[in-house]
Each structure stands twice: as structure tokens, then as C-alpha cells.
N, C-alpha and C positions, 0 to 999 in steps of 0.2 A: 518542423514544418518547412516544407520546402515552398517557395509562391514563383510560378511561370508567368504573370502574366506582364505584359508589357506595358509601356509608363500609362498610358492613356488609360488604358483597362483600369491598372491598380487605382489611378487616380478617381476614375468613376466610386471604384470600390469604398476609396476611400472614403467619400462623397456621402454615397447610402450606408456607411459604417456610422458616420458621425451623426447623420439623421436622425438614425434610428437611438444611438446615445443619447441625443437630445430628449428624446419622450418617455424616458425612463430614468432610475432611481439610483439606480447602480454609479459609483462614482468614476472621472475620467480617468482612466489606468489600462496601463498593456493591456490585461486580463480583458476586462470589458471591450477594449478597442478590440482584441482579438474576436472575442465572440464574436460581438458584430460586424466583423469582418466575411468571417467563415461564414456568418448567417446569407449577407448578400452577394459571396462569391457561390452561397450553396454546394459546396465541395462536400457537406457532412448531412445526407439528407434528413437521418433521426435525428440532430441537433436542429434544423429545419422545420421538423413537426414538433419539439418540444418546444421551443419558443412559441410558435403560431399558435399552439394549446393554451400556455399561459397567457399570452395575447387575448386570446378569442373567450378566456376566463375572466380577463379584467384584471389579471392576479400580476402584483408587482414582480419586478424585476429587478431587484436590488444587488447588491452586492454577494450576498449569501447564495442568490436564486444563481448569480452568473460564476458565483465561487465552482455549484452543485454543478451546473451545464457542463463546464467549460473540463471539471475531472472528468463526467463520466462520458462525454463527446468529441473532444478534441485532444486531451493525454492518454490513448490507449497503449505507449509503449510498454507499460507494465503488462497489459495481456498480452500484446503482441508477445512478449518475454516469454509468461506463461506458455504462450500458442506453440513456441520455440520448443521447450523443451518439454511440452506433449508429446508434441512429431518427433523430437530425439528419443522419448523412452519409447516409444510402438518402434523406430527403425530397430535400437538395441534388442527389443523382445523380438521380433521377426529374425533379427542374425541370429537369436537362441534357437526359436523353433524352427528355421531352415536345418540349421546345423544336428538337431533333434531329429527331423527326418531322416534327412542324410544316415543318418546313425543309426535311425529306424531303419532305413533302406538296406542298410548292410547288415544289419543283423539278417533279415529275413533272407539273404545270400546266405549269410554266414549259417542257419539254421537249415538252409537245405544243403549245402552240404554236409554240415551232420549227418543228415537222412540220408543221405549217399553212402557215408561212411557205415552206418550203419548196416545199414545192406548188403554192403560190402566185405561187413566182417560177418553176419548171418550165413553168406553164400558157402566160405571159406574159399574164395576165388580167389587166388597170388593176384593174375591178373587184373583183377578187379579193381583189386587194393589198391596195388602201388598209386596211382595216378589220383584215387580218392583223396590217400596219404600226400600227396603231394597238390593238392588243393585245397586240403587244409590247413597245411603249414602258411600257402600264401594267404588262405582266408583269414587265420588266426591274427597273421600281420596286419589286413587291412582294418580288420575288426579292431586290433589294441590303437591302431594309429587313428580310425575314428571315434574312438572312445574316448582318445587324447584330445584331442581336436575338439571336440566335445565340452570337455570337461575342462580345456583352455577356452571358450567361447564363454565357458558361466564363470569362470571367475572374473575374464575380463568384462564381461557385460555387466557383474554383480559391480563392481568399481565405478564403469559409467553409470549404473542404475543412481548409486551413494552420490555420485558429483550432480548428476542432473536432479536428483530428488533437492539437494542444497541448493543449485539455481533457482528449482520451483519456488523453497519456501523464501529464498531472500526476492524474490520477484513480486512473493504476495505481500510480504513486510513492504517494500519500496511503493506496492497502491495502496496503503495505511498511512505512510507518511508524507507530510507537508514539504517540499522541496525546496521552499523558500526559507524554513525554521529548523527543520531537522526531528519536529515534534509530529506527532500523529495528527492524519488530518480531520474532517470531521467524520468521516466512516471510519478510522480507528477509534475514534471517541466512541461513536455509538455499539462497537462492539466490544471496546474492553470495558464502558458502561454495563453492559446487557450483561458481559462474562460476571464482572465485580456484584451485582445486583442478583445473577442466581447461585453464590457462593454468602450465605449466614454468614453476619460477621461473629468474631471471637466473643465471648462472655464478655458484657461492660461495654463493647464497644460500639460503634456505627460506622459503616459504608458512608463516606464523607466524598462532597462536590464542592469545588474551589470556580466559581465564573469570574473572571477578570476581563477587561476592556481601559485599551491607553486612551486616557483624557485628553481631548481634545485632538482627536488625530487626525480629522479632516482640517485645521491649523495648520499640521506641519505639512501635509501634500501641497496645501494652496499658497503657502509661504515657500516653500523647501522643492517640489518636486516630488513626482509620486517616487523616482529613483531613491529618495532623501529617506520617504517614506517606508521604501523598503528596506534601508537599513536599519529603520529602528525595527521593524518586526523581527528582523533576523535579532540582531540586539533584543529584545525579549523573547526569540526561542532561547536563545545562549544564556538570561536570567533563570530563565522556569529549567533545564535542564541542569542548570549548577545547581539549582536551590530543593532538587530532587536527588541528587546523584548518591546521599547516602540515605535519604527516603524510600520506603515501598509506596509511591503513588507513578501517577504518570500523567505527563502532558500534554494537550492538544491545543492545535490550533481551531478555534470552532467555526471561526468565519473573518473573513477581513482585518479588523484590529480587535478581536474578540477573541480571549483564550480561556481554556478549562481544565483544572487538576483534577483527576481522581486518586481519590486514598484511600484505598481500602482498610475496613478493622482499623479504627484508629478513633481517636475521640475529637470531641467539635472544637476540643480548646488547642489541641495539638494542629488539628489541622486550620484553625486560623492563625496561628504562630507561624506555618507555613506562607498561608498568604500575606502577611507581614513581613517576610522574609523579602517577597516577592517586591512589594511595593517599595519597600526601604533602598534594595537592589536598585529597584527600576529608578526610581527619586535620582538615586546618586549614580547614574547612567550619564554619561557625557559624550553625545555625538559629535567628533571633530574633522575638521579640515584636512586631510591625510597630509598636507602639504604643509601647512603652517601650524598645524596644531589647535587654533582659532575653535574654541564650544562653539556649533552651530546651532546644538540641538538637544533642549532637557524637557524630558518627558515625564509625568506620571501616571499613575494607573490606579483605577477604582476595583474594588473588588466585592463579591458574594459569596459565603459561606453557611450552607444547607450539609445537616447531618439527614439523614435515612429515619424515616419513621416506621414503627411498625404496619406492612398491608402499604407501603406506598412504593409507589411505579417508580422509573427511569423518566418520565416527563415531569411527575409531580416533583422528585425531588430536582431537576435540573429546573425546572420554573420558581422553584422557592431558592435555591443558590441566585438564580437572575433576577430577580424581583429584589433580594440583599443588595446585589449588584447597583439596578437603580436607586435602591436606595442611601448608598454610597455616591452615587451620583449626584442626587438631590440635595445630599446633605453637603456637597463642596466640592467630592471628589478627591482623590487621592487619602483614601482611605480603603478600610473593610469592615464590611459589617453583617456579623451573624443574623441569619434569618432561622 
């Protein structure tokens, strides 16, 4: 994001940024400050009317709500990415079918002079001939060297086609994942969810949901800094991807200090061994001083573990994993417990 405005301006902005932080949910952090930033410079009009909607609904604005804004209104570089290499494959297919014309163009030369030729061996006219004959020698040249040409056009367009097609898909991967963790963010959750849930698990087994959330983590922002703050979440992407690496499940981040496994086919005893794996990791986590070494910072993490029941949805089971969740909370925290 680039910001032009001068000190006075930004400071106003500043001003109606913090206001508006004031009367809502969402905790003090970059993210938040940005929104309502952009809300009262107004530079993002549809992020302007989604706020004003939940506003004028009554409907909280918490951290989750400014998680959702703030991806789908203020980080478009990933479609811009996409938008990119749209317009590169329509330029590459336009240099085919130019070149296609072209090629078309010459042929239909190249076919009347045939019909010349033609005519001219009909007639039995010497005269005739020769000059045919010698129109189609040059035709035949231009015709193999557009045909060349041609046919160097698609191979090389087929190689851009294969490089920009890979742009496209690491472009759509990179708005699935969390920039801060390295895990999926909550739109890859919900569709490697939806994928996982319309794939039957294996005989014996269940489609398994791990919900986790670090205890007490509005603690370390208001002790530590939301900066502080953000190295432990990175530090629990770096837990949940190790604790995966020779597992078939996958990680997300679901919202703020809020994360989610999915296991596909696999069973509820296996997949809380997982989330144990998790919390034990997390437990024995030590945030230090890069400078001195000095533990700044130990964190734990409560967890929920929901198998798949038969005839039930992607909300039901992700609400009985959270509902585990709380009550791993209830019960002290820094634990898991099957729901």
C-alpha cells in the first residue's frame, strides 16, 4: 500500500482510524488499525459499504469480521497476479491466431496460384507456363516459411501457455494461504473442508477436525506487543506444519490466535494424538530475546477434536470440534478434548 497524504491529513486520519477502533471489538493491531484506516481515507469504496452494512446491522466487528474485510478488500495482489497472467494468455493466443491468419492468408495466394498453374498446363501454352512455374516456386517458399513460422509460434506459445498456466495456479495457492503462518487461511480451510467432506472416508474410518486456540493471547499482546504477538502465531504455523509434515492432514489458520487441522480418513484416536503432538510442541515453545537469549515468552494451547458423523455437514462438525475446544478451555486450558 502506498499512502500520499501529507502529515496533517494522515494525522486527521489517524484520528477517525482510532475513533472508530474505539467502538468495536476487534483488538488494537496493524490489521485493525489498517482497516480503519482505509475505511476513513475511503480509498476502497466496497470495503466502505461492507463496514457501513455491518454497522447499520448492529453486527460485531471483531477480529475474524476485520480478518474477512481486510483479505477480501485491501490484499487484492493475488488477483491482481491472477488478472496478470489472464491478459498474458489472451496476448500469447492472439500471437497464435495472428500468425494463423497470416498462414491462412498465404495459403489462399498460394491456392490461386495452383489454379493458375492449373490452367496453364490445361491450355498447353509454353508461354503460359513458364512465369506460372516460376510463381510457384516463389509461392511454395513463402507458403513452407509461413508454415514455419507457424509452427514456431505454437511451440513457443505452448511453453508460455505451461509457464503462465503455473503463475496462474501458484497465484490461486498464495490467496489460500495465511502470510503471516505459512498455513491456509480461512478460505482454504473452507474449501479443503468442503473438498475433504465430499470425498467418503476409507472403511473404519472418519473425516476428522482438530480446532485449537493459544491461551491467553490477548496476555501476551497487552504484556509483549502485538509485534511479540506475532511471533508467536508464526511460531504456531512452524508447530502445526512440523507436526503435519509426515501426516495427510492440513493446517489453517481460522482466525486471529485461532487454528484448525483437517485429517482426512483417519480415526478420532489418531487424530487426537495429533493434537497432543501439537500442544506438547506448543508447551515447550520458548520465545526469546534474539539479543540475549532472555525466554520472553511461553505459551499454551487448548484444543477440540470432532470425528464426522454419519448425514452431518462441514458446520456441524466444525462446531462440535469448537465446542471440544471450549471445553478444554473451561476445563483449565492447555489441554484436548474429544467431543
Amino acid at each position: 500500500m502506498r499512502y500520499a497524504e501529507p502529515k496533517d491529513k494522515s494525522a486527521e486520519l489517524l484520528r477517525l482510524a482510532l475513533a472508530h477502533m474505539g467502538k468495536h471489538a476487534a483488538a488494537f493491531n496493524p490489521l485493525t488499525f489498517t482497516l480503519w484506516y482505509e475505511y476513513a481515507a475511503g480509498r476502497y469504496p466496497k470495503l466502505s459499504s461492507a463496514l457501513e452494512e455491518l454497522i447499520q446491522a448492529g453486527k460485531p466487528i471483531d477480529d475474524e469480521a476485520v480478518l474477512k474485510l481486510s483479505e477480501k478488500h485491501l490484499f487484492p495482489a493475488d488477483e491482481q497476479a491472477m488478472d496478470r497472467v489472464r491478459l498474458e494468455m489472451q496476448r500469447v493466443i492472439q500471437g497464435v491466431q495472428q500468425s494463423a491468419t497470416q498462414t491462412s492468408s498465404r495459403a489462399g495466394i498460394f491456392g490461386a496460384q495452383l489454379d493458375g498453374l492449373s490452367e496453364a498446363l490445361a491450355s498447353n501454352d509454353v508461354n503460359r507456363l513458364q512465369p506460372q512455374l516460376a510463381q510457384m516456386q516463389a509461392g511454395t517458399e513463402q507458403m513452407k516459411q509461413s508454415i514455419g513460422a507457424l509452427q514456431t509460434k505454437v511451440q513457443v506459445s505452448q511453453s508460455e501457455i505451461e509457464q503462465l498456466r503455473g503463475d496462474l495456479e501458484r497465484a490461486r495457492g498464495e490467496a489460500l494461504v495465511d502470510p503471516l503462518t505459512g498455513v491456509l487461511n480461512r478460505k482454504g480451510f473452507d474449501q479443503r473442508l468442503k473438498a475433504m467432506i465430499d470425498q467418503p472416508p476409507a472403511a473404519g474410518m472418519a473425516h476428522c477436525v482438530v480446532m485449537l486456540d493459544i491461551d491467553h493471547f490477548k496476555k501476551v499482546n497487552d504484556t509483549h506487543g502485538h509485534l511479540m504477538g506475532d511471533r508467536v502465531i508464526q511460531a504456531m504455523g512452524e508447530i502445526l506444519k512440523a507436526s503435519l509434515a509426515s501426516i495427510p492432514g492440513v493446517a489453517a489458520r481460522y482466525g486471529g490466535e485461532e487454528f484448525a487441522i483437517l485429517m482426512p480418513s483417519t480415526t478420532v484416536d489418531d487424530c487426537a494424538k495429533v493434537a497432543e503432538t501439537v500442544r506438547l510442541r506448543t508447551k515447550a515453545l520458548k520465545i526469546r530475546n534474539r539479543t540475549t537469549q532472555e525466554v520472553l515468552v511461553t505459551v499454551t494451547v487448548s484444543g477440540g477434536v470432532a470425528a464426522m458423523r454419519p448425514s452431518e455437514g462441514a458446520q456441524q462438525l466444525v462446531a462440535r470440534a469448537d465446542a471440544a475446544l471450549y471445553a478444554s478451555k473451561n476445563g483449565g486450558r492447555d489441554r484436548v478434548t474429544v467431543g
